[in-house]
C-alpha positions in Angstrom: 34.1 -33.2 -29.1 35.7 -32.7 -26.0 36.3 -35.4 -23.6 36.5 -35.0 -19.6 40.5 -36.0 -19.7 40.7 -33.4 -22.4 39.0 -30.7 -20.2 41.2 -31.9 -17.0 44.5 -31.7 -18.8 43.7 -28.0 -20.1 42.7 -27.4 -16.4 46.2 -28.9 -15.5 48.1 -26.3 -18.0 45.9 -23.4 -16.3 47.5 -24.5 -13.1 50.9 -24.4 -14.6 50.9 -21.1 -15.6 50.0 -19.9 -12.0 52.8 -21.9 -10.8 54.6 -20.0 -13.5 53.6 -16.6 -11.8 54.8 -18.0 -8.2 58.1 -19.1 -9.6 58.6 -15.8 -10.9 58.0 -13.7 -7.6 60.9 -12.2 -5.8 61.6 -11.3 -2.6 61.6 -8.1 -1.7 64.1 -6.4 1.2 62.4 -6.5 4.7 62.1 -3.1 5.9 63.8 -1.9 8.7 61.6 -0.5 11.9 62.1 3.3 13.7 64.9 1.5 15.7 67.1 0.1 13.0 65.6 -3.5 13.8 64.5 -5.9 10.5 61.1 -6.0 10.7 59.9 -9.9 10.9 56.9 -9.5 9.5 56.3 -12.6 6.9 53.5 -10.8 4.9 56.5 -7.9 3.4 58.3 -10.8 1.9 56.8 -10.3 -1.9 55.1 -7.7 -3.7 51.4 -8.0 -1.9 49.6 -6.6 -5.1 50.9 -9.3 -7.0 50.3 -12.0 -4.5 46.9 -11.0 -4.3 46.5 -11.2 -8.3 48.0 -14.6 -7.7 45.9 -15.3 -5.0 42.7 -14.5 -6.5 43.6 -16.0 -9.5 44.3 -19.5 -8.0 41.0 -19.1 -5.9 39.1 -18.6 -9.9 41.3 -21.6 -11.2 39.9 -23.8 -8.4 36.2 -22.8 -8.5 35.6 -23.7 -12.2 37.8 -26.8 -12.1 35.6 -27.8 -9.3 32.1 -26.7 -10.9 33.4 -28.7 -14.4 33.8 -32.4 -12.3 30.5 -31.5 -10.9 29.3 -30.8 -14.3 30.6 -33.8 -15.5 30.9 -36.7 -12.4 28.4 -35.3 -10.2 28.8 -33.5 -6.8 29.1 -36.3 -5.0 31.4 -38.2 -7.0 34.7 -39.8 -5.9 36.6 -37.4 -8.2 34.8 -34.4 -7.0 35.8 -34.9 -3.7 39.2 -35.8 -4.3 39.9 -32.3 -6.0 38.1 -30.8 -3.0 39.9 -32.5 -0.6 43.4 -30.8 -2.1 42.0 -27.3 -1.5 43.3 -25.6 1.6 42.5 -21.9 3.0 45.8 -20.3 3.7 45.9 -18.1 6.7 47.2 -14.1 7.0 51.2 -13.9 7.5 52.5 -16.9 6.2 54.6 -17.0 3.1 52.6 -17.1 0.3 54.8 -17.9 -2.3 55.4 -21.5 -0.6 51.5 -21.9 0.7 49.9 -21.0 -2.9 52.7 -23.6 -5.0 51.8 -26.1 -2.7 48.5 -25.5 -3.0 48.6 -25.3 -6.8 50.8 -28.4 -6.7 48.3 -30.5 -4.6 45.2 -29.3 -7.0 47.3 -30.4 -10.1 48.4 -33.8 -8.6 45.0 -34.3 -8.0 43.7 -33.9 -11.7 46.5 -35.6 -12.6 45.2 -39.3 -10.3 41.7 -38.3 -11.7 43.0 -38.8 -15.1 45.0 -42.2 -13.8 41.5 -43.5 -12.4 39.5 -42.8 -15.5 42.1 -44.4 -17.9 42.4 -47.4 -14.9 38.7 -47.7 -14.5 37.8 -47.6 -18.5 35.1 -44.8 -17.9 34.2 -43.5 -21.4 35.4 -39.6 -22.7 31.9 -38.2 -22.0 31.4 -34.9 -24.4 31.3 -32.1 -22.1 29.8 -30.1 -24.3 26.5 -32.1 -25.1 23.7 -29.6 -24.2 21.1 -31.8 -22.0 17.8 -31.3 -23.7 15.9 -32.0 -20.3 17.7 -29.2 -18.7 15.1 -26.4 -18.6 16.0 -23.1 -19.5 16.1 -19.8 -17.4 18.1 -16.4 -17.7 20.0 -15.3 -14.7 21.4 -12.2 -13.6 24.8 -12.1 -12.3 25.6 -8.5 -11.2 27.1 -6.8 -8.0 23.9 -6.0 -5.1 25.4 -2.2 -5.3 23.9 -2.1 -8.8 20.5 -3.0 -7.2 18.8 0.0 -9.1 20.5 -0.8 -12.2 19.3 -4.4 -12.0 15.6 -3.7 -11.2 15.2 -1.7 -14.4 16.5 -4.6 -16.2 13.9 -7.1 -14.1 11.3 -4.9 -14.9 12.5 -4.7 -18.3 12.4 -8.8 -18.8 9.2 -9.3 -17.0 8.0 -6.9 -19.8 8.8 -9.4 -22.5 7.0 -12.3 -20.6 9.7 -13.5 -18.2 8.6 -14.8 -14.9 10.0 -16.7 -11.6 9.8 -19.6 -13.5 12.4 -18.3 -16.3 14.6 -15.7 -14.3 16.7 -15.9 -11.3 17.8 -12.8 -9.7 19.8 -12.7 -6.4 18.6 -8.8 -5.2 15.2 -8.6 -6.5 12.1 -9.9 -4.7 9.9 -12.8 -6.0 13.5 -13.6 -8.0 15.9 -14.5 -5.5 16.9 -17.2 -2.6 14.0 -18.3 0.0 15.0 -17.4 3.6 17.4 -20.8 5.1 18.7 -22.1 2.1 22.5 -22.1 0.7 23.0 -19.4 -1.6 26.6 -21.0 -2.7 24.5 -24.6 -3.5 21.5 -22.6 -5.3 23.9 -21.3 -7.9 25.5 -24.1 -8.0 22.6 -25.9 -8.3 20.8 -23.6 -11.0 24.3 -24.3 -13.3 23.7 -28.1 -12.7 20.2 -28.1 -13.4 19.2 -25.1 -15.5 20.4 -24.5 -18.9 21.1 -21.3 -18.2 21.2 -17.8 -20.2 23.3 -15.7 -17.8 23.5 -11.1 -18.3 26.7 -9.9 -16.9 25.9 -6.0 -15.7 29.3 -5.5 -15.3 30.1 -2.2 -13.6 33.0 -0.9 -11.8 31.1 -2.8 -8.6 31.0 -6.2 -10.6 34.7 -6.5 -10.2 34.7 -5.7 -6.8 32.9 -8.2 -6.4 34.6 -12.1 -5.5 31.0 -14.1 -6.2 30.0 -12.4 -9.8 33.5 -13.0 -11.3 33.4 -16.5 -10.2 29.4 -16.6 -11.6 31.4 -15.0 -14.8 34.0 -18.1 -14.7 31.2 -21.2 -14.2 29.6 -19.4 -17.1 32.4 -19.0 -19.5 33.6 -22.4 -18.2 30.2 -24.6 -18.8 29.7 -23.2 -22.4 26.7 -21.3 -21.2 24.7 -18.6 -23.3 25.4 -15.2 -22.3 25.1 -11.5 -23.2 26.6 -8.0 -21.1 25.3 -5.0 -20.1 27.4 -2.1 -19.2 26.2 0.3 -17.0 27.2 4.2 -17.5 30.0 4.1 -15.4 31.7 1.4 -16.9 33.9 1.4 -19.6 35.0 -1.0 -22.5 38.5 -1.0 -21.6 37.8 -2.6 -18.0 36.5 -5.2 -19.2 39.4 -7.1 -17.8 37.7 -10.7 -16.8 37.1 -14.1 -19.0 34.0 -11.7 -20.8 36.3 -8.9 -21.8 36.8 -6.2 -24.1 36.8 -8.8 -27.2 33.4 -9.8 -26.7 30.1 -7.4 -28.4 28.6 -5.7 -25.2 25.7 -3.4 -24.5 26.5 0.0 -23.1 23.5 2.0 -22.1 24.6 5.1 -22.4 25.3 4.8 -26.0 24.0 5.2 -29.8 23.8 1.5 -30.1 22.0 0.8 -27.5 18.1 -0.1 -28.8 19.5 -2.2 -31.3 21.4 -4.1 -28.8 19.2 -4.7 -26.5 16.3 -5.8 -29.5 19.4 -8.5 -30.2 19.4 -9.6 -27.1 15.5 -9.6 -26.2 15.4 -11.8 -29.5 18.2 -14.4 -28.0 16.2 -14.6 -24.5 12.8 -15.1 -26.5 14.3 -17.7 -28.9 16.4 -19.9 -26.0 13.2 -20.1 -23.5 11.1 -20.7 -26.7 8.5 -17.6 -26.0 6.7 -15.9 -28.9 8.1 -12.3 -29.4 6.1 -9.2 -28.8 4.6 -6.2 -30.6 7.4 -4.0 -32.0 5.3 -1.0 -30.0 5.3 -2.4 -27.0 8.9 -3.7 -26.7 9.9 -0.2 -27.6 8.1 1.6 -25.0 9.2 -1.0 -22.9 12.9 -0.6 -23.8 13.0 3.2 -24.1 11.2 3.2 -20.3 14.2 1.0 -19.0 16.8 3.1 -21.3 15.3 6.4 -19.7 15.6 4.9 -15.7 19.3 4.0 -16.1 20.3 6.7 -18.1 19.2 9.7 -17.2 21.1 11.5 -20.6 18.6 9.0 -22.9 16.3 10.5 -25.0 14.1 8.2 -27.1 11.5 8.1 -29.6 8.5 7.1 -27.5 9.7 7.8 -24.1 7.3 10.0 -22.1 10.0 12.8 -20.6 7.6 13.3 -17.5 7.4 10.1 -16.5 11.0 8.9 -17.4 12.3 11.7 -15.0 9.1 10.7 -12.4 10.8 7.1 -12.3 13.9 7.9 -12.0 13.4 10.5 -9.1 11.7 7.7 -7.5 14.4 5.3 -7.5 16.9 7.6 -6.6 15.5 8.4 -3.3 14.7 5.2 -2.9 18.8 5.0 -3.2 19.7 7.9 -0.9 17.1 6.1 1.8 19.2 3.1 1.3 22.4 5.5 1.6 20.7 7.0 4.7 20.3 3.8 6.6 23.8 2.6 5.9 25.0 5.6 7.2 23.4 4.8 10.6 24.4 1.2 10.8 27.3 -0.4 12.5 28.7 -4.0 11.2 30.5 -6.2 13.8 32.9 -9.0 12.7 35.6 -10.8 13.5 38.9 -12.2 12.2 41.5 -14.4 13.5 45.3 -14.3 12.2 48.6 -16.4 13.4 50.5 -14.8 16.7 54.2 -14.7 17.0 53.8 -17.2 19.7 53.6 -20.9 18.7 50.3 -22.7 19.6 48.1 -19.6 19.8 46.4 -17.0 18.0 44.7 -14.0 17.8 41.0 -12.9 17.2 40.2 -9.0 16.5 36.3 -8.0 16.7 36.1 -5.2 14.7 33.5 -2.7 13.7 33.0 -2.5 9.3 29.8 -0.5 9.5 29.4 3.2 9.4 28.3 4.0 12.5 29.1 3.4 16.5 28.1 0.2 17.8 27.3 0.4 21.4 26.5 -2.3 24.2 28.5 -5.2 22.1 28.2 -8.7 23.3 29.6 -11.1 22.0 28.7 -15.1 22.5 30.9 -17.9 21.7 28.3 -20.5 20.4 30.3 -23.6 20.6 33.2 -23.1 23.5 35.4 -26.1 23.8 37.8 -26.8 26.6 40.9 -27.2 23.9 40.3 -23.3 22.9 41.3 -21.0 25.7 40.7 -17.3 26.0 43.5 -14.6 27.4 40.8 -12.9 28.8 36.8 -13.6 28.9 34.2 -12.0 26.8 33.1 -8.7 28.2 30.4 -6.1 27.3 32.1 -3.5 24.6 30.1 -0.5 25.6 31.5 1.6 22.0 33.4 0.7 19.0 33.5 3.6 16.4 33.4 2.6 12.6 37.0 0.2 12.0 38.1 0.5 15.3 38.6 -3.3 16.7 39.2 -5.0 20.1 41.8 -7.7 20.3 41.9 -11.1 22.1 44.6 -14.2 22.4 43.6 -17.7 21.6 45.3 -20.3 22.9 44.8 -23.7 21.0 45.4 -27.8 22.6 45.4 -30.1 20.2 42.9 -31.6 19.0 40.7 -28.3 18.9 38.1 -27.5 16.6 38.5 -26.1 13.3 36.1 -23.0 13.5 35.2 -21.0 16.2 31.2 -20.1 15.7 30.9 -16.4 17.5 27.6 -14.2 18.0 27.2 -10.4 18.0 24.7 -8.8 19.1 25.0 -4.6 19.1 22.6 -1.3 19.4 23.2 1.1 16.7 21.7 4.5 15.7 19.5 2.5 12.9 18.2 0.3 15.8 18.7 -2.2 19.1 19.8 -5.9 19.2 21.5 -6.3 15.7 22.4 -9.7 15.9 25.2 -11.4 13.0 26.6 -14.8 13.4 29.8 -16.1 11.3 32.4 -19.4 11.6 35.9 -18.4 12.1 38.7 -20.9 10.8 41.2 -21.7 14.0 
């Protein structure tokens, strides 16, 4: 039995080993420029591949500390919001060493006054284990949206055994995924809160690309939930490198052992929603038929060659359409990073699609008289694919924290794309 100051002290020891990591980075020698001159540039000052491991590390550390006090306190509880309120987003070119410690620091001294409360207060050492029996059950599918293809073959594969929108949540497939205008952060979260949950990993090369499925991967591990993975054929045992790794018994499509895995796990999913299994012939068909679509090598037992091949024809030009359209699509963002100059920053529009946006305007949805621009919004009649347009932001005090900006762009897919985002000041 594990009891919440329990769980928060092995949080605590997480956080000490990052702070481990930090201690152990060294500066490295500032380059010099063409000229001979140091370069100033704060972002050479440590190894940035290791800083970014550090980095996304600390960013994992946080996310299930802060899903487990949910888990356990509530969302809206004092101790949630304490931990929460010792996150901070650290901006491009400052040192990172100093801005992750403290920001490790402030997340450790805040577990460690959640402990003092608890032991103040007398709250009892809840289990944080105990399964809640009223919780009911549903699988969910955490994978990458580039492994949409995959991940339809294994919808249709589930629905086969008598899975519905009531019992599975998936993120990219119609009739399975978030209605239009809600929070797709607080659905998941949500769904870990009130689901018990049975979650497939399809991890792939694009999984672990992918910032959302390897925290979906950590809230999992984390919370104790049921889970199973599926590897697709371009992924290997060996990268396997997150909580679910290499250790743990994984189904690889493209593989010898495949049909008995994936009878193990259709077995697992039918006994934790409580469903009656189904006829040995019609799971098989069923299985070689998804077999077949993701691996186009597979040759089963009562797979029908003509329509295996039919099937996956279909999907893959459904694929190279999707490929097709990208290709004639711009994407038009922004980004705002420190300036050399104190009290002011600066703000890049930038293009990340594949394609020339042309007649760019740009709205600034909530202007305020403490943000000042160097120059005004103007029409950008072209921006090729990652070319950018800079601008200087100067701040007064007492300005707003984000800067909420509209794009709207013509592109050779069509007219009057329109993308909104919040940018931290």
């Amino acid at each position: 039995m594990t009891s919440a100051i329990e769980v928060i002290n092995e949080r605590i020891i997480l956080a000490g080993d990052i702070l481990t990591k930090l201690s152990e980075l060294t500066r490295n020698p500032r380059p010099r420029t063409n000229s001979g001159i140091i370069s100033i540039d704060p972002t050479v000052r440590y190894n940035p591949i290791l800083v970014n491991q550090i980095k996304d590390e600390l960013s994992k550390w946080q996310f299930v500390t802060k899903e487990l006090l949910i888990k356990h306190f509530g969302e809206d509880s004092r101790y949630t919001k304490r931990f929460d309120d010792s996150i901070v987003e650290h901006k491009i070119g400052r040192d990172y060493k100093a801005e992750l410690t403290r920001e490790a620091e402030a997340g450790i001294t805040a577990l460690k006054s959640i402990i003092e409360s608890i032991q103040i207060s007398g709250d009892p050492a809840t289990d944080m284990n105990q399964i809640e029996v009223n919780k009911p059950p549903m699988v969910f599918i955490s994978h990458s949206y580039q492994d949409k293809v995959f991940v339809e073959a294994l919808v249709e594969l589930l629905e086969g055994i008598g899975l519905d929108e009531t019992t599975l949540f998936c993120s990219s497939v119609p009739g399975y995924w978030i209605g239009l205008g809600k929070n797709i952060i607080k659905e998941i979260r949500d769904l870990f809160d009130k689901r018990s949950l049975f979650v497939i990993f399809v991890q792939s090369p694009n999984f672990y690309k992918s910032a959302v499925s390897l925290n979906e991967m950590g809230a999992a591990w984390a919370l104790k939930s049921e889970y199973c993975s599926i590897l697709t054929p371009d992924m290997e045992y060996r990268a396997m490198t997150a909580v679910v790794n290499s250790q743990e018994i994984a189904i690889k499509v493209n593989t010898s052992e495949a049909k008995a895995r994936l009878t193990e796990m259709k077995g697992s999913i039918l006994s934790f929603l409580g469903k009656p299994d189904i006829s040995p012939v019609l799971w098989e068909r069923k299985r070689d038929k998804f077999l077949s679509t993701v691996d186009p090598s597979y040759k089963g037992d009562s797979a029908t060659p003509q329509s295996s091949t039919e099937e996956y024809q279909r999907l893959m030009i459904e694929k190279m359409k999707q490929e097709k359209e990208d290709l004639m699509k711009a994407s038009i963002k922004g980004n705002i990073f420190p300036s050399s100059s104190k009290g002011s920053l600066h703000l890049r529009i930038f293009n990340a699609g594949k394609s020339t946006a042309r007649n760019i305007r740009i709205e600034w949805l909530n202007e305020d008289e403490t943000v000042h621009l160097s120059k005004p919004f103007e029409t950008i009649e072209d921006l090729s694919p990652q070319n950018k347009r800079d601008y200087r932001l100067f701040l007064v005090y007492g300005h707003p924290e984000t800067m909420r900006l509209r794009y709207i762009w013509d592109d050779d897919f069509k007219t009057d794309n329109t993308f909104e985002e919040g940018l931290q000041l």
